[in-house]
Every structure is written in C-alpha cells, then in structure tokens.
C-alpha positions in Angstrom: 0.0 0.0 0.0 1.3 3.2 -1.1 2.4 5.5 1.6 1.0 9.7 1.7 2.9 12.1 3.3 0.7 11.8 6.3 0.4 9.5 8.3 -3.7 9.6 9.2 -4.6 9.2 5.5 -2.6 6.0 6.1 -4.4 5.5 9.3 -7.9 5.5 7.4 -6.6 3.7 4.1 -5.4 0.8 6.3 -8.7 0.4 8.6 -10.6 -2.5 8.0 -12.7 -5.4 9.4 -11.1 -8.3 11.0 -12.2 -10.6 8.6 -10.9 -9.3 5.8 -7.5 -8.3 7.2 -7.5 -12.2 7.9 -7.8 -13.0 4.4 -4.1 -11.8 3.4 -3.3 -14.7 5.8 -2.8 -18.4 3.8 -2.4 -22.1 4.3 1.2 -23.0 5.4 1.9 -19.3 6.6 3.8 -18.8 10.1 1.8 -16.2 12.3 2.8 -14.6 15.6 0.1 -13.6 18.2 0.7 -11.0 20.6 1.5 -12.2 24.2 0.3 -12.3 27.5 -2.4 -10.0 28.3 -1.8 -8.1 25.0 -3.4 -10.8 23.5 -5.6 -9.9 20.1 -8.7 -11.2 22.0 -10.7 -10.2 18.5 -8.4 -11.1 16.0 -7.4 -14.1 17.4 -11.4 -15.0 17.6 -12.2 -14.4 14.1 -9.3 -16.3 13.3 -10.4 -19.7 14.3 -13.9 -18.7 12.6 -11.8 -18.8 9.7 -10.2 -21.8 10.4 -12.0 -24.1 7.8 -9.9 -22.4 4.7 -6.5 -22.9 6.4 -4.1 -26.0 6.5 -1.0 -26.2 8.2 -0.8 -22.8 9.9 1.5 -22.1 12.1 0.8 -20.0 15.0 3.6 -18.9 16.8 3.9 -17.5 20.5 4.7 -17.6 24.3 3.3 -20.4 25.8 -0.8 -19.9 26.9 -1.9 -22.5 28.6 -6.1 -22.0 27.8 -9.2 -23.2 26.1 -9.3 -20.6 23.9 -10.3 -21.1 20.2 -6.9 -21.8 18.9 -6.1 -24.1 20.8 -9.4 -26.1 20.6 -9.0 -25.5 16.4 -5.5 -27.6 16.9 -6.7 -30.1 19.1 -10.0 -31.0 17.2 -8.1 -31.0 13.7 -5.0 -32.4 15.1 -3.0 -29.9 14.4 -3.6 -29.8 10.3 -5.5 -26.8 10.7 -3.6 -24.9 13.2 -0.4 -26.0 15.0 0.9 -24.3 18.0 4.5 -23.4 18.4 4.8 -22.3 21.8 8.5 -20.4 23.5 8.6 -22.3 26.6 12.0 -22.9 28.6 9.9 -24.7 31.4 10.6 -28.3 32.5 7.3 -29.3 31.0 6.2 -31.4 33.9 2.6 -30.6 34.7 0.6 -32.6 32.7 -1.8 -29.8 30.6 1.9 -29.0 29.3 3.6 -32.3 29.2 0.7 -33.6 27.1 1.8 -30.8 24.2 5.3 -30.7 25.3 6.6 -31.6 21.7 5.1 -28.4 20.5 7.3 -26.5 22.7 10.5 -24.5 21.8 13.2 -23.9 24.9 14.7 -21.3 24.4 15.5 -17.8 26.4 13.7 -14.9 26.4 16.3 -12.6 25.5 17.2 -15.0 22.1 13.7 -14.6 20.2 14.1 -11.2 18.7 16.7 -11.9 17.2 15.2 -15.9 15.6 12.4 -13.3 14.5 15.5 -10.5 13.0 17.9 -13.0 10.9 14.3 -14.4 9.2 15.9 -18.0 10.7 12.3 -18.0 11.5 10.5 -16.3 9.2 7.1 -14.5 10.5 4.8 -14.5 8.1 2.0 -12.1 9.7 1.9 -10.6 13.3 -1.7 -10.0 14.8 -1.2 -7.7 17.7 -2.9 -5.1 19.7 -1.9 -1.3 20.3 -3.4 1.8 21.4 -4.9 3.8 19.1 -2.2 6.3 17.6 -0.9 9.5 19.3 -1.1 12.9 17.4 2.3 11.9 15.4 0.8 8.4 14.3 2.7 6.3 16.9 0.5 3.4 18.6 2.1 1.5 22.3 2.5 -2.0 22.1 1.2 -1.3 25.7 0.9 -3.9 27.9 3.1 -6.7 26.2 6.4 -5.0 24.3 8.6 -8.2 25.3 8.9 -9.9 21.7 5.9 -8.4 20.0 8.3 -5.4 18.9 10.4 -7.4 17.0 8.0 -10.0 15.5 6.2 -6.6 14.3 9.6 -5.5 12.7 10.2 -8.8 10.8 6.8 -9.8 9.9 5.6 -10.1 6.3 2.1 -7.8 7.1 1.3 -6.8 10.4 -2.5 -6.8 11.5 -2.7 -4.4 14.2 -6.2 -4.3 16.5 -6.4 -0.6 17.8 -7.8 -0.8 21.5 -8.5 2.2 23.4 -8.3 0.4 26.5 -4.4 -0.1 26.0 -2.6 2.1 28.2 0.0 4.0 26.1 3.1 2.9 27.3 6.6 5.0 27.2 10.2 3.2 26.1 11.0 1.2 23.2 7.3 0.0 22.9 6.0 1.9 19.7 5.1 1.0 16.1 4.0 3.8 13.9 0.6 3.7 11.6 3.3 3.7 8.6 4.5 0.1 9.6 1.4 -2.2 9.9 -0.6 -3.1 7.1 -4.1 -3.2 8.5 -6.0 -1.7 11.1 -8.7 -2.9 12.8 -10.8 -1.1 15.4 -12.3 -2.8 18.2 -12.5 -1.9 21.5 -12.7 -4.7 24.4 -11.1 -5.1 27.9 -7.7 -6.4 28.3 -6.8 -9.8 29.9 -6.4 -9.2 33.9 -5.7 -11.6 36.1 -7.5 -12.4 39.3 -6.2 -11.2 42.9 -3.4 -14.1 44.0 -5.0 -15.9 47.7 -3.1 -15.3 50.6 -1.1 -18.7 51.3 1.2 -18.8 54.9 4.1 -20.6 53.1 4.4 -18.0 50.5 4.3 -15.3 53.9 7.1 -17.2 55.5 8.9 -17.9 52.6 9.3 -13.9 52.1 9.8 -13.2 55.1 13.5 -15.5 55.2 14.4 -13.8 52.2 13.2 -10.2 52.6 16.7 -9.9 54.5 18.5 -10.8 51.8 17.4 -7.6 50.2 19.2 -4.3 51.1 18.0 -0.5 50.4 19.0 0.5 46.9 18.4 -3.0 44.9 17.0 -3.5 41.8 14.6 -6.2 41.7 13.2 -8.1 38.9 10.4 -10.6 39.9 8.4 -13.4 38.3 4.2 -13.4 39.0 3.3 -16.1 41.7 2.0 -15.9 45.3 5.3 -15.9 46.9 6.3 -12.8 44.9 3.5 -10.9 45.9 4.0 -11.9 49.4 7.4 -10.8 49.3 6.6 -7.1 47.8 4.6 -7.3 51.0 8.2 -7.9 52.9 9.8 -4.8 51.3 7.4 -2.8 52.6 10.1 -0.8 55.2 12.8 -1.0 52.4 14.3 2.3 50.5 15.3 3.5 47.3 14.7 0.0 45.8 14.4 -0.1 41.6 13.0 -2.2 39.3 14.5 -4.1 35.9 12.1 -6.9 35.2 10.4 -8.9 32.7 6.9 -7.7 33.3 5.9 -5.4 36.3 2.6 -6.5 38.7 0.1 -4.9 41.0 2.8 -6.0 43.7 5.2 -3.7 42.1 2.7 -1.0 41.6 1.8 -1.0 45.3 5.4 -0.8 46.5 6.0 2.0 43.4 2.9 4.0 45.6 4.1 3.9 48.8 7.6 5.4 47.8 9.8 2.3 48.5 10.8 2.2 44.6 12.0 5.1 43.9 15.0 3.9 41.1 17.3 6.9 42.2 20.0 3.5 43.0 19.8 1.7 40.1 23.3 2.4 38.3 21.2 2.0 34.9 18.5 3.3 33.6 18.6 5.8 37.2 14.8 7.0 38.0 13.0 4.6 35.4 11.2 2.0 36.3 12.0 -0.7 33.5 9.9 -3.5 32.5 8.8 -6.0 29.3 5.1 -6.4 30.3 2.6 -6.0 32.5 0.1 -8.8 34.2 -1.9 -7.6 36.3 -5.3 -5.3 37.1 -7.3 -2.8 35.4 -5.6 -0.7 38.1 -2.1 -1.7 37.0 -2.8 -0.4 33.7 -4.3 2.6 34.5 -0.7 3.3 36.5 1.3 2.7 33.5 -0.6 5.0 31.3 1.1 7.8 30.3 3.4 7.4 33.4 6.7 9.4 32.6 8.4 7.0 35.0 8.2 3.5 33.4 9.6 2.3 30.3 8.8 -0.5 28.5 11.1 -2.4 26.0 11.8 -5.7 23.7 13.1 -8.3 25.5 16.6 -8.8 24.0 16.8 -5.6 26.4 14.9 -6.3 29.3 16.4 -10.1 29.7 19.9 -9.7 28.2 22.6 -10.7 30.4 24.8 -7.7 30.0 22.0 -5.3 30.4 20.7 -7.1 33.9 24.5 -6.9 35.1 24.7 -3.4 34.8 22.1 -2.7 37.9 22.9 -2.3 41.2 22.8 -5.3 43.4 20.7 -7.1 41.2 18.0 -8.8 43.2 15.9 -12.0 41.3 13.2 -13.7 42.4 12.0 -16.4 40.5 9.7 -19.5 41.5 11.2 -23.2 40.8 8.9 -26.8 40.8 11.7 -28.9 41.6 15.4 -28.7 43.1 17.7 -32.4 43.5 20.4 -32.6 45.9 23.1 -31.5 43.5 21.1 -28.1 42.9 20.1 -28.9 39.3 16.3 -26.9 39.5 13.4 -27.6 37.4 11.2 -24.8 36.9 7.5 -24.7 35.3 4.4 -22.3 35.0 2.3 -23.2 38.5 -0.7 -22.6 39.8 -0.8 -18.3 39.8 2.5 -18.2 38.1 2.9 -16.1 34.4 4.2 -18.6 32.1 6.4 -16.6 30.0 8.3 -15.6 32.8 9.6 -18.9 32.7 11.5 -18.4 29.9 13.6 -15.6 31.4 14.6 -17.2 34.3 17.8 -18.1 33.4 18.5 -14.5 31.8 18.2 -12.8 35.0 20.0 -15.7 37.0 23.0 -15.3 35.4 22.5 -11.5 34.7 22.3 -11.3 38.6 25.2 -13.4 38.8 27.6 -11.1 36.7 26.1 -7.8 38.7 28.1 -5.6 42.0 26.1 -7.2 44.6 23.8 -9.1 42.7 21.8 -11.7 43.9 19.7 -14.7 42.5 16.6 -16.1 44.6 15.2 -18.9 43.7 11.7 -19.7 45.8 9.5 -23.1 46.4 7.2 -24.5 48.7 8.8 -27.9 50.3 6.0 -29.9 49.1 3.6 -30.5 46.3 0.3 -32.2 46.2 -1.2 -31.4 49.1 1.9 -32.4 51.1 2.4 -35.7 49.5 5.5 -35.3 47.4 8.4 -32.7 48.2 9.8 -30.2 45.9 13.3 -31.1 47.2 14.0 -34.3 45.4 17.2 -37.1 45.0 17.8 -36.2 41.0 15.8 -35.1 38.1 16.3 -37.6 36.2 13.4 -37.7 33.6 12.8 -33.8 34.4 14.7 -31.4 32.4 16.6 -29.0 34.2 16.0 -25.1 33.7 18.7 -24.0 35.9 21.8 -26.1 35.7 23.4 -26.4 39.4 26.5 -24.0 38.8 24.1 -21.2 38.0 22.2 -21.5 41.4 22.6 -18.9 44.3 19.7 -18.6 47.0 16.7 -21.6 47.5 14.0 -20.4 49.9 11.4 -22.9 50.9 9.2 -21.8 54.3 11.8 -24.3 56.2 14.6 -21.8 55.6 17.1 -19.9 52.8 20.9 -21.5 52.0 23.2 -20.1 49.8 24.8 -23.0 46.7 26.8 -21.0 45.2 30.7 -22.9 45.6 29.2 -25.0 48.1 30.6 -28.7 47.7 28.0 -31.5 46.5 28.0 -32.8 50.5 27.6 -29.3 51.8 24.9 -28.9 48.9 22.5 -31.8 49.9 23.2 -31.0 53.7 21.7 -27.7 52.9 19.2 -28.6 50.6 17.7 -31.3 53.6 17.7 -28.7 56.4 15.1 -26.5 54.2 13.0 -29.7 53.1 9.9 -30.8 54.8 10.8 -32.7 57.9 8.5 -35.3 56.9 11.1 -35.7 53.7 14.6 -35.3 55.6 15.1 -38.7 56.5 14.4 -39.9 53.3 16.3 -37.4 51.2 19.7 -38.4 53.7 19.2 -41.6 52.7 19.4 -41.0 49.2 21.8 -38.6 49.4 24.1 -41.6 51.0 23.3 -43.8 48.6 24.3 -41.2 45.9 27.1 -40.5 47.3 26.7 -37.0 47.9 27.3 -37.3 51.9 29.7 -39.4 54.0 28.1 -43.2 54.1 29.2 -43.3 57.9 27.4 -40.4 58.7 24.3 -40.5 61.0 21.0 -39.3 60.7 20.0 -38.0 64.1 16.5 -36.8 64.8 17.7 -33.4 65.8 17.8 -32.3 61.6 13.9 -32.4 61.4 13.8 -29.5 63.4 11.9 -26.7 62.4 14.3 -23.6 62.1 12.9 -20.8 64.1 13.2 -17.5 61.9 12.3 -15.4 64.9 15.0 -15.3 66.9 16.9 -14.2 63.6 18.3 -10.2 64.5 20.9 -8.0 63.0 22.4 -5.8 65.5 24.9 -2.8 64.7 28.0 -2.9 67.2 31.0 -1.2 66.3 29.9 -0.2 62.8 29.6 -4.0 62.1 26.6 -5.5 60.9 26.2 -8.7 62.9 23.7 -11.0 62.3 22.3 -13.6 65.3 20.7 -16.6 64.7 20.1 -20.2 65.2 22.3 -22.4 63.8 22.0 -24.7 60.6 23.4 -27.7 59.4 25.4 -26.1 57.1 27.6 -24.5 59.7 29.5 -27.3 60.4 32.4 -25.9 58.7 32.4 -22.6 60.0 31.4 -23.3 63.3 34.4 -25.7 63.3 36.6 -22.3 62.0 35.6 -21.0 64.9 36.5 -23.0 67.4 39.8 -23.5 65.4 41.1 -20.1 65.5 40.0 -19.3 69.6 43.1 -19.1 72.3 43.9 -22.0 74.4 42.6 -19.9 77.6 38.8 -19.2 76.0 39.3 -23.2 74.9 39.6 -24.4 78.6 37.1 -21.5 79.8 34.5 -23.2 77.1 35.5 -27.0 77.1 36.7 -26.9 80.4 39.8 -28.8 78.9 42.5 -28.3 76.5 41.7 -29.0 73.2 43.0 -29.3 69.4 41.1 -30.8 67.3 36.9 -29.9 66.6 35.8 -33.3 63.9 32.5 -33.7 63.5 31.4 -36.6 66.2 33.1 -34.4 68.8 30.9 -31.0 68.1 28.0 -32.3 66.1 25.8 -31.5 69.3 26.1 -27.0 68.2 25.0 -27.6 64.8 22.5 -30.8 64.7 19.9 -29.3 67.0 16.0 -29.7 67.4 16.0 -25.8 68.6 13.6 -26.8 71.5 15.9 -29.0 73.6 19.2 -28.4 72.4 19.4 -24.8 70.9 22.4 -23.0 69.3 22.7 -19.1 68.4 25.7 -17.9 66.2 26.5 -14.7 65.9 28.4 -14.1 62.2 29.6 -11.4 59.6 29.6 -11.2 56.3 27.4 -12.7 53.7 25.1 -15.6 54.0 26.2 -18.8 52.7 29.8 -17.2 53.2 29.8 -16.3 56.9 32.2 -16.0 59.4 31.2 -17.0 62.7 32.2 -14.7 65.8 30.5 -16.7 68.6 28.8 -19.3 69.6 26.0 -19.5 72.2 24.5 -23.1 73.2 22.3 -24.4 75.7 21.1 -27.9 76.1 18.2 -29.0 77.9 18.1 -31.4 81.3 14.5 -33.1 80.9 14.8 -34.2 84.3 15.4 -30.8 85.8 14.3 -28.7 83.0 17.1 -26.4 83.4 18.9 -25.3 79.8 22.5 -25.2 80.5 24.3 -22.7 78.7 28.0 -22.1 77.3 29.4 -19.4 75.3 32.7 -18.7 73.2 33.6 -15.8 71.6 36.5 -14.8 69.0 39.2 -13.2 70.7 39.0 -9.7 68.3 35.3 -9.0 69.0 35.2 -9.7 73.0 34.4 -7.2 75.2 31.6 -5.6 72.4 28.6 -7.1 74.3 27.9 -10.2 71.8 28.0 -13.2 74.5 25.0 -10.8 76.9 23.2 -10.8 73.4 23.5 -14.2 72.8 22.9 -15.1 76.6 19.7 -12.7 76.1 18.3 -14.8 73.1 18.4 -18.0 74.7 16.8 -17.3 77.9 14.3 -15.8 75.5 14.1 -19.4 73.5 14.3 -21.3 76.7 11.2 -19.7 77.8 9.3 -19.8 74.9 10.1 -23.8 75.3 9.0 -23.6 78.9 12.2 -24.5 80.4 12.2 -23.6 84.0 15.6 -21.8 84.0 19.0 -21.5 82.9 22.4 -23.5 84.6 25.8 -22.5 83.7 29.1 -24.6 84.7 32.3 -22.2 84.6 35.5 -22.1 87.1 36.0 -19.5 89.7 39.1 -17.8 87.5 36.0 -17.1 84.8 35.1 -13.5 85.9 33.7 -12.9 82.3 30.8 -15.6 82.6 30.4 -14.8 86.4 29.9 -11.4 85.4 27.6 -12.3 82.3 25.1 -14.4 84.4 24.5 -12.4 86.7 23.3 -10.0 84.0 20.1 -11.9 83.6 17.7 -10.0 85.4 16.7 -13.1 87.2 17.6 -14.2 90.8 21.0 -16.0 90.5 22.0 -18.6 92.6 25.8 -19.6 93.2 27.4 -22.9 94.3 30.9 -24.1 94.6 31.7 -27.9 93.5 35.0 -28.4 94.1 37.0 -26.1 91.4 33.3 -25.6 89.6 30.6 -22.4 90.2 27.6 -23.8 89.3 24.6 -20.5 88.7 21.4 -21.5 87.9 18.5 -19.1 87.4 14.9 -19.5 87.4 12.6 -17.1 85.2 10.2 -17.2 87.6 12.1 -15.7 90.2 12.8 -12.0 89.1 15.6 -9.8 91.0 
C-alpha cells in the first residue's frame, strides 16, 4: 500500500474489518500472536472462525496455557489446521503441558528477537494489539512490548487491533501507523488476572528472604504468590528499583508507597523498566502515560549484560523442583505467568555477573497437598532449567541457604535442612546412597527440626553489621573455624579442657539441633552462605530438671563488644518460649567474664561451689 505524506490518511486507508484483514493470511503461513495480556482477544477470535480455509498454519507465541479457540481448532483438527509453536523454557512437567510438550520451543527470552530479525524463523504475519495512535501516528504495544516489537519489525504484514483500553506505554514499545498493514478497530477489555490468595508458606517464605534484600536493589520478579507476598516484605525498604520482565500490581503498590523510587539503580537511574505487564485494570491505569516507566523488547529487558549493569541485582524467581546436587526444574504453577519462565535463566545469570547481585530462587517444600516434596534425590526424567552451577539462594518456608561454591555434601546437607521434615530422612538416605554425603554419617532426629526464623536479629556494634541466629546444618564448617582459630585460655574457659582438634562426632551437638531441647545461636559477619562465625551461644536442655544449661565462646577480636550478653539474652528468650524452667551455667571460679555475664540476667542468680566448679542457675520465675 502506497504511503501519503501523512500518516492519518494511512491510518484510514489501512482500517478495515477483522475478517478481511484475515484474508491476506494463507495455508502454510507462520503467524505470531501477541503475548500475555496483549493478547488480540478479537483477532485471534475471528481467526479460528476462519479456520476451515486454512491448512498447516503455524501459530507462533509464548506459551498460553487455555481453552481458547486456537487451541481447541489444533486439538479438534489435530493440528492440520492450526499448529501451535509455543516459546517455553519450562521443564514441561505438569501434565496440561507435558501432554503438548513436543510443540514446545526452549529457548531464552532474550534469544527470540533476534530468531524473528535473521528471518531464521520467518514471521509470516503478526496479529497484535496497540493503542490507538498519538497525534504523530505512533500506537504502544502497551501492555506486552517483550517480543511483540520485534515479531512486528520482521513480519511479512502486520494486522494491528487498535484498542482504546491499551494504556500508552513509554520506552521502546511503539510502532508507527506507517509500519502495519491493517487496522482494525475494536474496543474490548484487556486480559487481567485475578487477585493471587493469601497462602502462609508463601508469607514465611518472604519473610526469610526479605533480609537478603538491602536499600538501593533492583529487583526483577516473576508473578506467583510468593512474589507478591514478598513485595509485601519490602514494605520498610528504601530506594529500591526495578529491571524486570513484566511489572505487577505487587510492584505498583510498593511504586505507591515510595519504596521504589530507582534513584540507585546504576542504569537506567529513576525509570522504572519492565517488558510487560500482568496484572489489574488498576495496574494499567498506572502505567498510562506514566513518565516513570519504560517499556522495551526483550533482547533488552532479559539480556545478560544489560541485567548486570544494575545495582545489586535482586531476582526472584519461583522453581517446581530442586535435587540434591542443585540442578532446578522450573514450570508455570498454579498463579504463576508462564512466559516468565522463559527468562529465568537471563536474569540468574545477569544477577550473577552484577556488583552485589543476587539470585533467589523460591518453592514450597511440598507438592500435592503435602504428599510429594519439591526437594528431590535427582531429576532424572525432568529437564533442568537451571543447571546447578548457576544456582545462588533456594528459599522454601523451612529456611534460605546459599549454593553458590558449596561442595555437592555441603549442597545436599543444605538442601535437607530447608526440606519438609517429613522428607529429611528420606532425602539423607538417598543422598548416602548417591554418594553425595559421607556413608558413615548418621542421621539424628535433631535435623527435622523446624528452624525458628524469629530469633533471627541484626544488630549494629561497632559499625559491624552482625547477624544472630540459630544455627544450621550447614555451619558445620564454620562453626568448626571457629572453634579452630580461639586461644587455648577461651578453649579451657569453654570445654573446660584443652583442646585441638573440633571433627564432626566431637561437636555435632552445636550444629544438629532440634532448637527446642538443644538450641544453638551464632552470631556471624559477612554474607550468608559465606559467613564467618564470631561466637557461639548453646544451651542444652536437662528433661529431668528442666534447666537449659548454657556455654558461650567468643573470638578473641570481637570480645568485650557485648555479643556473649546478646546471645545469653536470646536464649533465655528461646528457653522460655520452650518452657524451660531456668538456665544453669558450669564455669570455674578464674572465669570472671561468665560470672559477670550471668549475673546480667535480670533473674535471681544462685551460686554454688563444686570443688574447682561455680555452678549459677536461674529460674525465670524468680525476678531480682
């Protein structure tokens, strides 16, 4: 169609009805649908009326999982009519997509402009939506830029459906009247989704990990419950910015209450940046027009180089599956987008390459009601999403650990103390028969213990951000660094002997703990996963007194700075909450530091000499 030398004659010559927009389409043609919730509702209808007069079209697009009419016209015609090439990185597990897995195409996000560009797979047409054009002739792509841009840049004829309920969307997300082919008018609302239910795993789960996010990250995050419960965590953060794949209400609501603000992103400074949105009626109304979001394609949004670039790059993305190794397997859940599958490995290893980045990767411990847990042996049969040298953070509600250069043995030992404890024996076992932990090694009952994220505290002393809380598992090692690197005289004072060497059998008692009988508080520095432990706080319980004695060590460079009272504070606090009666401590009379520190309780303290041994015992019900 010739072009005028403006563009609204253009506008008018190119308007026309669906159907006969339709009818430049033919048999064997490739065609891309816009994604998401910019879905062509209308065209994509009065393309499966049409169906009878087409054989062997290919539809191409993100993967939808729906009963739309598409989908129907490819299963009722088995796939002669229509067939359905779908983007999907996912694992392909569930069964609505396992049953249609071998029209899937894995690939990353960040890779299909550029299959679209180099015509290795030619587009045909492109039926997508857009606002109705500005006063220059430029419509948004609105709601869905991701790889719609580019499959409109490459296709043969673009059919564009002009929507006045598309919000008009600022960033690379534009295509000018002069670059489609047809127009047709019709005006209907956009796909929403529904308000995600409240579920208490998902609130637990953010709550271990909302620590893991400092002021001034940028955060990209996938749609699911436990994202949304999370942007509920951030709440009290500052200054946080946003790089993701689509933005969602969650977003929107921290965006309102001035905790994103984008000032610290390092890139792209005061925009908020995003390839889609899924979400509300409300969500789009905030993106309309909004001078502080930009949308654009998503061999932007999900490159690599462009994630690594941002600040302390924070990702949060939902896995189905994680073995013992740390291979994950990821798929579109139950109120989870499932294109944002597709990027999850972008931003991984994105987050990986940026200052202070971080990758998060979230799950419930079980699946099916309970029955089967998300922390398994292997994936064998599953295709992994994630390969295990990519993974950083796995959060279930049990607990967060760090993988990244964690042995395989330090790897399973971690993954098991966040399972279900229903699962933990189980999962030892196997991890012993894989060879991933030591076969001598004993499972004791004490690793089914619920870790107790409450008495979890950061606590400022001497310009040093130290963190307290109970011990894992996984702190063998450093625990055992501890102990390594104290003086002989704080060796007797603690073991009440000398003492060289810390092996497993001889300390296993700090770190294998039920946290109700035997309880253990470090205090450490530094990052998770990668801590250094300062001190060490214990106390074991007496069933037939229920009295929790108590013993304390503290490196030699941060005594004196008030960490062993904190530590002695935190477990009279646990104690009690486990109805223990009271506290007993065993120390010699030349220990003036533990004298001193028990009798800072602010509990009655009772002293008794045994030979060369004060014995002080407290009892919380007796108050100085």
């Amino acid at each position: 169609m010739p072009k005028t030398t403006y563009w609204a004659d253009n506008y008018v010559q190119k308007l026309t009805s669906a159907k006969q927009a339709l009818q430049h389409i033919h048999p064997g043609q490739r065609v891309f649908i816009g994604s998401s919730c910019g879905e062509p509702q209308h065209l994509v209808k009065k393309l499966a009326e049409a169906s009878v007069r087409f054989t062997d079209l290919e539809i191409v697009r993100l993967l939808c999982i729906e009963s739309g009419p598409l989908t129907l016209v490819a299963n009722q015609s088995h796939s002669q009519q229509f067939n359905i090439r779908s983007f999907y990185l996912g694992s392909a597990s569930p069964k609505k997509i396992s049953q249609d897995q071998r029209f899937n195409t894995p690939i990353n996000l960040s890779q299909i402009p550029h299959l679209f560009k180099s015509r290795m797979m030619p587009i045909n047409a492109a039926l997508i939506q857009a606002s109705p054009p500005d006063d220059f002739g430029w419509m948004s792509l609105g709601v869905s830029v991701d790889i719609t841009l580019a499959a409109c840049e490459s296709a043969d004829i673009v059919i564009c459906q002009t929507n006045p309920n598309m919000p008009r969307v600022l960033g690379r997300s534009f295509i000018h009247v002069n670059d489609v082919d047809y127009i047709v008018e019709h005006e209907e609302d956009l796909l929403t989704i529904q308000p995600l239910p409240e579920l208490e795993t998902a609130n637990i789960i953010a709550k271990h990990i909302s620590r893991l996010i400092d002021d001034g990250s940028t955060l990209q995050t996938n749609l699911g419950v436990t994202n949304e419960a999370t942007m509920l965590c951030l709440s009290e953060k500052n200054d946080l910015g946003v790089h993701s794949q689509y933005l969602s209400d969650g977003l929107m609501r921290l965006f309102s209450m001035g905790v994103i603000t984008n000032k610290k992103k390092g890139f792209n400074n005061g925009k908020l940046v995003a390839g889609s949105a899924v979400g509300s009626h409300f969500l789009y109304e905030f993106i309309d027009d909004n001078p502080s979001i930009e949308f654009h394609p998503s061999d932007y949004i999900n490159n690599p180089s462009i994630i690594a670039r941002h600040n302390a790059m924070v990702t949060l993305n939902t896995a189905m599956a994680i073995d013992l190794t740390g291979q994950v397997a990821a798929d579109a859940l139950p109120y989870n987008n499932y294109t944002g599958i597709n990027g999850l490995l972008d931003f991984t290893r994105g987050a990986a390459m940026s200052k202070g980045g971080k990758s998060i990767l979230m799950m419930t411990s079980t699946s099916d009601h309970g029955t089967k847990s998300r922390i398994i042996p292997n994936l064998s049969g599953i295709a992994v999403v994630v390969p295990r040298g990519d993974v950083q953070f796995v959060a279930t509600e049990y607990g967060v650990v760090n993988l990244f250069g964690k042995t395989l043995n330090e790897r399973a030992m971690a993954l098991i103390s966040i399972a279900h404890p229903d699962f933990r024996d189980e999962l030892f076992s196997k991890a012993k028969e894989l060879n991933l932990i030591d076969i001598n090694r004993k499972f004791k009952q004490a690793i089914k213990g619920v870790y107790p994220l409450k008495y979890e505290e950061t606590v400022a002393i001497n310009g040093i951000a130290v963190m307290f809380r109970p011990a894992k598992p996984i702190d063998e090692r450093s625990i055992q660094e501890h102990y390594y690197t104290m003086n002989r005289g704080d060796i007797v004072s603690r073991f009440f002997h000398e003492k060289k060497s810390f092996v497993h059998d001889q300390i296993d008692t700090t770190f294998e703990i039920d946290y109700i009988n035997d309880l253990t508080i470090v205090a450490t520095i530094g990052e998770l996963g990668f801590e250094k432990i300062i001190a060490v706080g214990e106390y074991f319980r007496n069933s037939i007194i229920n009295m929790a004695e108590i013993a304390f060590s503290v490196s030699n460079e941060y005594q004196g700075m008030g960490i062993a009272e904190i530590l002695q504070r935190k477990l009279a606090r646990a104690a009690i909450d486990n109805e223990i009666k009271g506290l007993v401590a065993y120390t010699s009379s030349e220990n003036k530091g533990m004298i001193k520190l028990f009798h800072k309780l602010p509990y009655a303290v009772k002293s008794e000499k045994e030979d060369d041994m004060i014995i002080l015992t407290c009892l919380f019900s007796k108050l100085k």
